[in-house]
N, C-alpha and C positions, 0 to 999 in steps of 0.2 A: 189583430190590432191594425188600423188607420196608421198608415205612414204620414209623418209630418208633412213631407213634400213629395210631391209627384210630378214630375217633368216630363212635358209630351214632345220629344223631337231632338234628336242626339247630332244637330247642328253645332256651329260655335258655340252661339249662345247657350242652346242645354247642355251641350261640353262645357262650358265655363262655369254655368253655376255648380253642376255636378262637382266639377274640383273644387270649388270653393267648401260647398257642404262636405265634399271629402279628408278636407285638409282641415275642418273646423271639427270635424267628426264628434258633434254632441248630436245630430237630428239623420232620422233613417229617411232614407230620399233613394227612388229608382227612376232610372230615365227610360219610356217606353219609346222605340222606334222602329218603324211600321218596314223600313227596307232591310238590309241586309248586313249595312255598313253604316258605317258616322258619313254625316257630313254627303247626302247620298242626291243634294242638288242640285251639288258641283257636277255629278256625273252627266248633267245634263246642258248647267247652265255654267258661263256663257256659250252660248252654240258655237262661237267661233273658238273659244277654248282659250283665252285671253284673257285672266285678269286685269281691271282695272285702277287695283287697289296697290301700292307702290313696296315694292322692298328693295331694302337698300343695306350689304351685309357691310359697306366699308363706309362711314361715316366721320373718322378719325378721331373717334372718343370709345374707352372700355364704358362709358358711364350706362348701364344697361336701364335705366330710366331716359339717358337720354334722346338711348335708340330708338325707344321703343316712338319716338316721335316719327321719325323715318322708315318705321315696321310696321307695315297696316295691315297683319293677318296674322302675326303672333297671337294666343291667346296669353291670357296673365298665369306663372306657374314661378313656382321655385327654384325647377330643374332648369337649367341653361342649355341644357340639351332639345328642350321643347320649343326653340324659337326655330320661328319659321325661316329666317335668313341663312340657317345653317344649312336648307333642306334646296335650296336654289342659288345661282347669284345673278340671274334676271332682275331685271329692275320689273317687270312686269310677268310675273311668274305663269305657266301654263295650270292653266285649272287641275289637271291630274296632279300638279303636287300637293295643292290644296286637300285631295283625297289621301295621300299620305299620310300629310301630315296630319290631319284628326284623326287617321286610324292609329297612332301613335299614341296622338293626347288621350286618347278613348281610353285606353290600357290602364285595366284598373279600377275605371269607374263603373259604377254598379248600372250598366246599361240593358236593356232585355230586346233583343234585335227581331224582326221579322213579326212585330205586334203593332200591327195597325190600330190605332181608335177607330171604334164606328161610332160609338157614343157615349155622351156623359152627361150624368144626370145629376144632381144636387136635393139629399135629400136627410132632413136633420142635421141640416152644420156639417156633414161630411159630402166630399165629391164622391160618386159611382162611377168607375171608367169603362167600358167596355171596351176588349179588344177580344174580335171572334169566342172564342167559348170562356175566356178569362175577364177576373170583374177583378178590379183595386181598384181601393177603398184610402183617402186622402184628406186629412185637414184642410191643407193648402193646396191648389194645382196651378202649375208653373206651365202654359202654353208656350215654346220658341217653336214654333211650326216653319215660322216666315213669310215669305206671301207667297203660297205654293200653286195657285189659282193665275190664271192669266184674264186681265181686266179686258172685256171686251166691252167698250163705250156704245150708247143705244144711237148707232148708227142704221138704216136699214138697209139691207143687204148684207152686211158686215156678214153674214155666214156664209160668204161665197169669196172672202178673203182668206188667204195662208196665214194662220198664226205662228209667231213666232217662237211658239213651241216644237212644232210640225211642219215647217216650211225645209226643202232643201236647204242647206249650206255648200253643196257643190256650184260653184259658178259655171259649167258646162251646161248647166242645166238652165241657163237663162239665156242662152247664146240668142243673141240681135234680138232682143223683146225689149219691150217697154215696159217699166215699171216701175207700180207707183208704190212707196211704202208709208202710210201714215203711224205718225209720229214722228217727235222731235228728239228724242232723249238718247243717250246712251245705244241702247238694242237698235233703234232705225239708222243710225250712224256706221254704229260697227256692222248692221247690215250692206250700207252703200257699199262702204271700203270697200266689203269684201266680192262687189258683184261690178263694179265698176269697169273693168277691166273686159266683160263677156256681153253686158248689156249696151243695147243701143241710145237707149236713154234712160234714166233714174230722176222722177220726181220724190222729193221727201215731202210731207203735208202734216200740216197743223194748224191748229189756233191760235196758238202762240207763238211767240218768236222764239227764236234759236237761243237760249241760255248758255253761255261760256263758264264755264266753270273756276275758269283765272279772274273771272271779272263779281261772280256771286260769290265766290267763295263758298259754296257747295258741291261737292264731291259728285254729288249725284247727276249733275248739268253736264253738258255735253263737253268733255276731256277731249285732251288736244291729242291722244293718240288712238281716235276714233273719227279725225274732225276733216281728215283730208280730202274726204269729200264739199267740203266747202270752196275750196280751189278752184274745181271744177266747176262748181254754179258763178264763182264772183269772175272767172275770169272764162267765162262764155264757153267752154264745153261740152255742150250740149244736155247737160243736168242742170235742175232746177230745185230749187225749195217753196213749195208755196204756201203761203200766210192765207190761212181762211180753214173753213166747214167745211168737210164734206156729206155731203145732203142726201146723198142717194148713191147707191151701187147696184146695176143691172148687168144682167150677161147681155152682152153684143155681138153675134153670131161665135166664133171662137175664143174674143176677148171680153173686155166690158165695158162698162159704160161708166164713168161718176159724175156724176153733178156736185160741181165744186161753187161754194160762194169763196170768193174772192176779199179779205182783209185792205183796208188801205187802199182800195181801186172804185170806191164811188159804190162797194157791197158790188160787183158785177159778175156773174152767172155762171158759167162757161160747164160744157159738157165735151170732157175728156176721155181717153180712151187707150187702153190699154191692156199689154196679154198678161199681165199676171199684177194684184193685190197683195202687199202683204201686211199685216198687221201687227204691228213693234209698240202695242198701246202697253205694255208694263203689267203687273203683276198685280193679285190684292190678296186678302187672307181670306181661307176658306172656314168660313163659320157654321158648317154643315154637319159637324159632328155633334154640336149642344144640343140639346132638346129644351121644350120650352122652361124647364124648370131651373136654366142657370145659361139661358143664350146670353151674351154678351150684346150691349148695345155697340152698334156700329160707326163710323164718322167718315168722313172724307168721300164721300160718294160710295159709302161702305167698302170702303178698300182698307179697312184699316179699324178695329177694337176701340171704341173711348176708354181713355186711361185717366186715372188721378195722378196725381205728382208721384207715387207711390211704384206707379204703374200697375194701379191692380183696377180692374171691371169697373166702369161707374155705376153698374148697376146689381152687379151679383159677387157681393166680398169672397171674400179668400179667393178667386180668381185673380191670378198674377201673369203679367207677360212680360217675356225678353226675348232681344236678341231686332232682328231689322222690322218686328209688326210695331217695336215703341217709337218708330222715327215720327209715330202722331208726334210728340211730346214737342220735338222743336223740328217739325217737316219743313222740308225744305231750306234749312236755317243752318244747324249744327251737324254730328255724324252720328245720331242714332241710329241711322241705317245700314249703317255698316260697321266690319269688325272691331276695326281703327277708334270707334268710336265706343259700339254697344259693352265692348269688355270693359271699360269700365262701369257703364254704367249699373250691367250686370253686377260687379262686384258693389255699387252703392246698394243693390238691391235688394243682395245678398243682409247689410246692415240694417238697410232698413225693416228685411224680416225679423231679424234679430230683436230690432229697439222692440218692436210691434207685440211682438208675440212670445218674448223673452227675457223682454226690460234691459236687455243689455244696451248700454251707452254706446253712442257714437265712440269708436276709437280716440281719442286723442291723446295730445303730447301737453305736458304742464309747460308753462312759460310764466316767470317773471311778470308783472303786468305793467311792465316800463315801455313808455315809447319805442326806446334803443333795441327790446328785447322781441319786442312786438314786429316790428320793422327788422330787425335779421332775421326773425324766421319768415316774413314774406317775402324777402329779397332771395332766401336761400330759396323757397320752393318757386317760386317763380323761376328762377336759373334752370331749374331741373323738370322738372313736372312735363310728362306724358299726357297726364289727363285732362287736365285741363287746356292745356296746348291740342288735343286732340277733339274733346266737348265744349269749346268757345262758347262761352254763354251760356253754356247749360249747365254744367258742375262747377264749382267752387271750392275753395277754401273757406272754412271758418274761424276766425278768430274770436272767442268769448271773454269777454272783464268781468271779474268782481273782483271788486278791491283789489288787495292786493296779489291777486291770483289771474291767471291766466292760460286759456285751454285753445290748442290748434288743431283743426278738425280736418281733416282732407276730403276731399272727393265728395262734397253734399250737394246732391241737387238743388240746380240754385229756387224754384216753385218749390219743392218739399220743403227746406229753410223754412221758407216767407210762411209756411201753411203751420208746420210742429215748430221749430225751433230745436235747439239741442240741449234745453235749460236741463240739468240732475238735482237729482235730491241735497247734493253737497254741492252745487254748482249753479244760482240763483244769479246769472251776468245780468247786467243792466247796458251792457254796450258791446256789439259787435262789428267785426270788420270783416265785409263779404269780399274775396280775393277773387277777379274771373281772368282770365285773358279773350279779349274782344277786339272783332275789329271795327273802326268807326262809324259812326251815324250814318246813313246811305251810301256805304262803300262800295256796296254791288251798282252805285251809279255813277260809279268813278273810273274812269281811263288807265286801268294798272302801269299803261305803257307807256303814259304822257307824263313825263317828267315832269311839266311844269305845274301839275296839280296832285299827282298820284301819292304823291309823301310829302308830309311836311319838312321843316328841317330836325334835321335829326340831333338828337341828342340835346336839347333843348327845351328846358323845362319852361312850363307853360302853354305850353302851345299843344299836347298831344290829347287834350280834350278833343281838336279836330282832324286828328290823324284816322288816316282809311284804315293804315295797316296794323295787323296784328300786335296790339300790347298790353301790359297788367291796368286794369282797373278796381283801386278799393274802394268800397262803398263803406261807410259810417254808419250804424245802428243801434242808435238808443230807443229804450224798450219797446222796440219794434218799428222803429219809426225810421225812416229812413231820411238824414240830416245832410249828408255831403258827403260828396267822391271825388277820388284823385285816381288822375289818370300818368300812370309810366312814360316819362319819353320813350321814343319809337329809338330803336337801334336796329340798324341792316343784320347783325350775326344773331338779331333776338338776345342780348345782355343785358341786363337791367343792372347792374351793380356798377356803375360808375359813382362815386361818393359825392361829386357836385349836386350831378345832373339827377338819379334814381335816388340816391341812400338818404340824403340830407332831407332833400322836400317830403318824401314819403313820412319822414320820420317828425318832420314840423308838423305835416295834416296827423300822423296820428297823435301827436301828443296835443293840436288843439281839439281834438274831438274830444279825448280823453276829460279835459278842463273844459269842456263845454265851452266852447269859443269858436 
């Protein structure tokens, strides 16, 4: 018999669905993984052995929803025992406990260790997997592989650079050399720090500029506890960052050669030179195991699976992905890339298998379909809510009207919404209220540290239409149309329940949406 689901990669993400289908235990589902252990990338990656994902065991609240705002590696579980903040009190945890801790959550679930895929085929509406002399067989197949692949950009030469796969991590080993590491992100960063200290000079190089992470509000952008080499370039020693292409990589009798065009400088030339390259260009996912009869089409400079709102293949159904290959979904934007983020969404995905292929409804809570009733339960989730405070803009709350009935939805993808709806058989709304936490209109082009623009005044309604920072926005939805939204004043502690400022207005917009006014 074809197992319902088949998960390839006993990472977070296929640790997390795994427990979900375990904990729902109506559908037979096995997680294949090709190494030894859970979670077997950590053992690698970050090379400096640094997470950059934040834990924080003392917060001053038990509210474990609210924690989980300030836990960015717990996954989602019942047991309070499974939280990651138990297992460190680092604010920035050493990657080996990362490996702990999934060997923990793993316990249990129905994982098959030391089974690599080599291939997978699709044939009659079922998937074929191959791993070595073993073949399952699968309705649905659930890929969280991740981006296991290192992106090598079509630079020539580039294969006379260190990847930063494969490059030392000992700083002895670069004592008085020059060198240059292209890229700007994360890896080239925590690269510098870590060699600053042995090297005679350090160029970082890109196309792009440097993205702050406090200023985009992406997680992914270069973090202030990898950033200290920026010091060094702004305040003259002897490191640089350079803005531009590089065009070419030669050997130069012991060192090398690059040919750099120059950004911002009138496009000017210059041929630099250097004893060691390394290469910190990021990662992609490796789509080498499909064969032609169910490859997945590709996006992003193929770094990356095209997905539906669904997150399944846009090109070959029952193909599903989770875990950091759906940051397509909102790259560069929200936290699909990481864990802080994917476990939820993971868990919408888990629902939306559910509605799909089993009719079962969106979870929700009945409500009253009174303004006052409508508006406490936005105001309560809003106060509390991990998920949406962690997938801004991307998942949602939904509230649905009919008549005198009313349904609260949690955690829906806010593109899935707009695409299905969450209408039932006994449940025909004509009016909904999408709930997100967002932050304002071109806020990544706003000065976080400049007072006199960076917040508006707080606590003051009307005005948070143009706020930068993080607050609840609900949208109005009549049969599908989207009519009017109100936006939360902004508060410093994130509290939306002040009865002037939050409770009253919210409760005016929804009750004229309700009356069509």
């Amino acid at each position: 018999m074809p197992l319902d689901y088949l998960i390839i990669g006993a990472g977070p993400a296929g640790l997390q669905l795994a427990a979900l289908l375990q904990a729902d235990g109506k559908r037979d589902y096995l997680v294949l993984e090709g190494s030894g252990r859970p979670g077997a990338f950590f053992e690698r990656y970050p090379r400096h052995r640094t997470l950059i994902s934040i834990n924080k065991p003392h917060t001053g609240t038990d509210d474990p929803e609210l924690n989980l705002r300030l836990d960015w590696n717990s996954l989602l579980s019942d047991d309070s025992d499974l939280l990651f903040t138990r297992y460190t009190e680092r604010y920035f945890p050493d990657a080996d406990v990362m490996l702990r801790y999934l060997g923990d959550f793993a316990r249990g679930l129905r994982v098959e260790y030391g089974t690599r895929v080599t291939r997978v085929s699709k044939n009659g509406g079922l998937f074929h997997v191959e791993a070595g002399d073993k073949t399952f067989t699968c309705k649905r197949l659930v890929v969280a592989t991740g981006v296991s692949r290192t992106y090598r950009p079509g630079i020539p030469g580039l294969e006379l650079t260190e990847g930063y796969d494969e490059m030392s991590v000992d700083p002895a080993d670069y004592l008085d050399q020059r060198v240059l590491i292209i890229g700007k992100g994360n890896s080239a960063f925590e690269t510098a720090d870590n060699l600053m200290e042995t090297t005679s000079v350090i160029h970082v190089a890109g196309p792009s500029s440097v993205h702050l992470a406090w200023r985009t509000h992406y997680v992914g952008h270069l973090r202030a506890v990898n950033n200290n080499f920026l010091d060094t370039y702004q305040l003259k020693s002897a490191n640089a960052i350079l803005d531009g292409t590089v065009r070419s990589i030669e050997r130069d009798g012991a060192g090398f050669k690059v040919t750099f065009s120059f950004s911002r400088v009138n496009e000017v030339v210059k041929e630099l030179r250097y004893d060691r390259i390394l290469a910190c260009t990021g990662f992609r996912f490796d789509a080498s195991i499909f064969d032609d009869s169910c490859r997945p089409q590709l996006t992003i400079k193929d770094r990356f699976p095209a997905q539906t709102a669904a997150w399944e293949s846009v090109n070959v159904p029952g193909l599903y992905f989770a875990g950091t290959i759906t940051q397509v979904r909102d790259f560069k934007k929200s936290t699909s890339g990481f864990i802080h983020g994917f476990r939820y969404a993971v868990r919408a995905l888990h629902k939306i298998l559910e509605r799909t292929y089993e009719q079962t409804p969106w979870p929700a809570e009945k409500l009253d379909a009174t303004p006052e009733a409508v508006t406490d339960a936005i105001i309560a989730r809003v106060n509390r809510t991990s998920a949406l405070w962690q997938q801004f803009g991307f998942l949602a709350d939904v509230v649905t009207v009919a008549a005198t009935r009313a349904r609260y939805h949690d955690e829906v993808p806010v593109d899935w919404f707009a695409e299905h709806g969450l209408a039932t058989a006994d449940h025909a709304y004509r009016d909904a209220f999408v709930v997100t936490l967002e932050y304002g209109p071109e806020h990544d082009q706003v000065d976080p540290f400049d007072v006199t623009v960076a917040r508006i005044a707080q606590d003051v309604p009307g005005q948070a239409h143009d706020a930068a920072y993080l607050h609840p926005v609900v949208r109005h939805f009549r049969d599908g149309t989207a009519t009017a939204a109100h936006h939360l004043a902004e508060n410093l502690e994130n509290r939306w329940d002040r009865p002037d400022v939050h409770v009253a207005p919210l409760r005016d917009f929804v009750a004229r949406s309700l009356a069509g006014s």
